[in-house]
C-alpha positions in Angstrom: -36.8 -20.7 11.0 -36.8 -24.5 10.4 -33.6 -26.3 9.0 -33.7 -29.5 8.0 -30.3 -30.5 6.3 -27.0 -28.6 7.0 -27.4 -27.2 3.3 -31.0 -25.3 4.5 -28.9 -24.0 7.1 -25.8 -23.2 4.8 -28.5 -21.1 2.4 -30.2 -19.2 5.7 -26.6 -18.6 6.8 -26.3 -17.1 3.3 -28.8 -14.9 3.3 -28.1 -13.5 6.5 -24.2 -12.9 4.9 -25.9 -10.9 2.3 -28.5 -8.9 4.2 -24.9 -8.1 6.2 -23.1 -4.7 6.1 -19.9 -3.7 7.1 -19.3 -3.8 10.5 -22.1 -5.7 11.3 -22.1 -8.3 14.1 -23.9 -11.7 14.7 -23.2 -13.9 17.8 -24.3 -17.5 17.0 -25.4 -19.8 19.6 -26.5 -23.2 20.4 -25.4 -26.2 22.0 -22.3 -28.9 20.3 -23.0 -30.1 17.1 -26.1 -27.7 16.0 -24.4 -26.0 13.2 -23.0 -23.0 14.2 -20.3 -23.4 11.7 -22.3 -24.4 8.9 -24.7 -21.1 9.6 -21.3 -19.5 9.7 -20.3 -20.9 6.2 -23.6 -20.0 4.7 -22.9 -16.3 6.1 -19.7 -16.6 4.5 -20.8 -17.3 1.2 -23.3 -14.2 1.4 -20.6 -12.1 2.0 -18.1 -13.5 -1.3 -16.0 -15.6 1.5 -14.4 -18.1 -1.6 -11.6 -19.9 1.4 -13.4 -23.2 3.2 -14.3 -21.6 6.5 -13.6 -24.1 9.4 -14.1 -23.6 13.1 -12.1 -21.4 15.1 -11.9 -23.5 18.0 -8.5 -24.5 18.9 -7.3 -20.6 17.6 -10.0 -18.3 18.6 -10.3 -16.3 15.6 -9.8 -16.6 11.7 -10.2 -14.0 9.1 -11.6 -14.4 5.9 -11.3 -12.1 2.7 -14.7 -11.9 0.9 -15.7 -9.9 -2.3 -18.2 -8.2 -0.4 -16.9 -7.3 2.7 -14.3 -9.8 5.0 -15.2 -11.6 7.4 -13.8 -12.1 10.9 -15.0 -16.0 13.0 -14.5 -16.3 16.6 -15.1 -19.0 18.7 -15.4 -18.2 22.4 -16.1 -21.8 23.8 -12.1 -21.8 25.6 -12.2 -18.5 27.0 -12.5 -18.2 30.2 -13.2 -14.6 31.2 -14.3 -11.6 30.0 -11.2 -9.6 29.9 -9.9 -12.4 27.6 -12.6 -11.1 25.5 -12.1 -7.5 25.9 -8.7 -8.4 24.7 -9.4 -9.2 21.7 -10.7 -6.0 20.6 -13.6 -6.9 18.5 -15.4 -3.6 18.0 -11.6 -3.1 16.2 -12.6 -5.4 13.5 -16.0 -4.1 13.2 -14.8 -0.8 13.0 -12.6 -1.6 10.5 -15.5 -2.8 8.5 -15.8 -6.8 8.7 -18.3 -8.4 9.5 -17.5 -10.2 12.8 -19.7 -13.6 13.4 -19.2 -15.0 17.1 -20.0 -18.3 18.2 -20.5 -19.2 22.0 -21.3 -15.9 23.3 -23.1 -16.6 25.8 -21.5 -15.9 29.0 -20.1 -13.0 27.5 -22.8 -10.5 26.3 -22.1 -7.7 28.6 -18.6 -7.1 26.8 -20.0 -7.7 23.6 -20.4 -5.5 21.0 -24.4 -3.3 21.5 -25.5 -3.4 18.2 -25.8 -7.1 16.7 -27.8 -9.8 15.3 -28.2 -12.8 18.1 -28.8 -16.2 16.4 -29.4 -19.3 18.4 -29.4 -22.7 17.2 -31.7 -25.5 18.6 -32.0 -28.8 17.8 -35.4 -30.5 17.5 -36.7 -34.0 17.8 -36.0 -34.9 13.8 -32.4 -33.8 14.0 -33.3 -30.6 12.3 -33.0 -27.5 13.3 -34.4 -24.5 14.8 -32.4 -21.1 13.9 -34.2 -18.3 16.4 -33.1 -14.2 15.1 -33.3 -11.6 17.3 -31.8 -8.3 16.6 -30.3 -6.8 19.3 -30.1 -2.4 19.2 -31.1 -0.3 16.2 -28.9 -2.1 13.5 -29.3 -5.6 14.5 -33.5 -5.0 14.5 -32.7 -3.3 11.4 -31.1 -6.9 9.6 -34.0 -9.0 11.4 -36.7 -6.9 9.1 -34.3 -7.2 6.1 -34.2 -10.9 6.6 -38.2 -11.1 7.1 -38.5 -9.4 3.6 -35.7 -11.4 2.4 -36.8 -14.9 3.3 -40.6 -13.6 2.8 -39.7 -13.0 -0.8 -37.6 -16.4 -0.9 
């Protein structure tokens, strides 16, 4: 999916907030600067987030009330190890029935939740962007067809 202003990527990120359930998960990657946070904002808004969502970076993890479901963001770019992670207890918040969006997963997948949405955020030689789905187990293929319908329909 081809983004070429950070409000494109704001509305995909809000269609992916709405095609969200409770306890859903979506790790969002991509290198500094591609928008992580502004695909997280646009999930935000799907899911009835009415606070200014920032990045999480210098405290890990914020959490968000939404009218749909809440919302918790976590930024993983200053942890160092994977019991840091485990730590943190996210299946706790999915279970508890936010949806959890986590950006720089990428050295940590094995302790990451099963069941997710994997998004990953490329740059490409206009300055836009390239936002790559992928669902990852049964629910997180599940969203990926919802979102082909969705943005089909769009």
């Amino acid at each position: 999916m081809a983004s070429s202003s950070p409000e494109r990527t704001r509305e995909i990120g809000q269609a992916i907030g709405i095609a969200c359930r409770s306890g859903d998960v979506i790790t969002v990657s991509g290198g500094l600067g591609s928008g992580k946070t502004t695909l997280t904002q646009g999930i935000a808004l799907g899911l009835g987030v009415k606070d200014p969502v920032t990045s999480p970076s210098f405290v890990l993890m914020k959490h968000y009330s939404g009218d749909k479901v809440n919302l918790t963001h976590l930024d993983l770019y200053r942890v160092e190890s994977e019991e840091e992670v485990l730590e943190l207890d996210l299946e706790e918040f999915s279970r508890a029935g936010d949806v959890v969006v986590i950006e720089w997963p990428d050295r940590f997948y094995p302790v990451l939740p099963e069941q997710h949405l994997n998004l990953r955020i490329d740059c490409d030689e206009s300055g836009g962007r390239i936002i790559k789905i992928n669902g990852i187990g049964e629910r997180g293929k599940a969203m990926v067809n919802q979102l082909k319908i969705s943005f089909h329909r769009g």
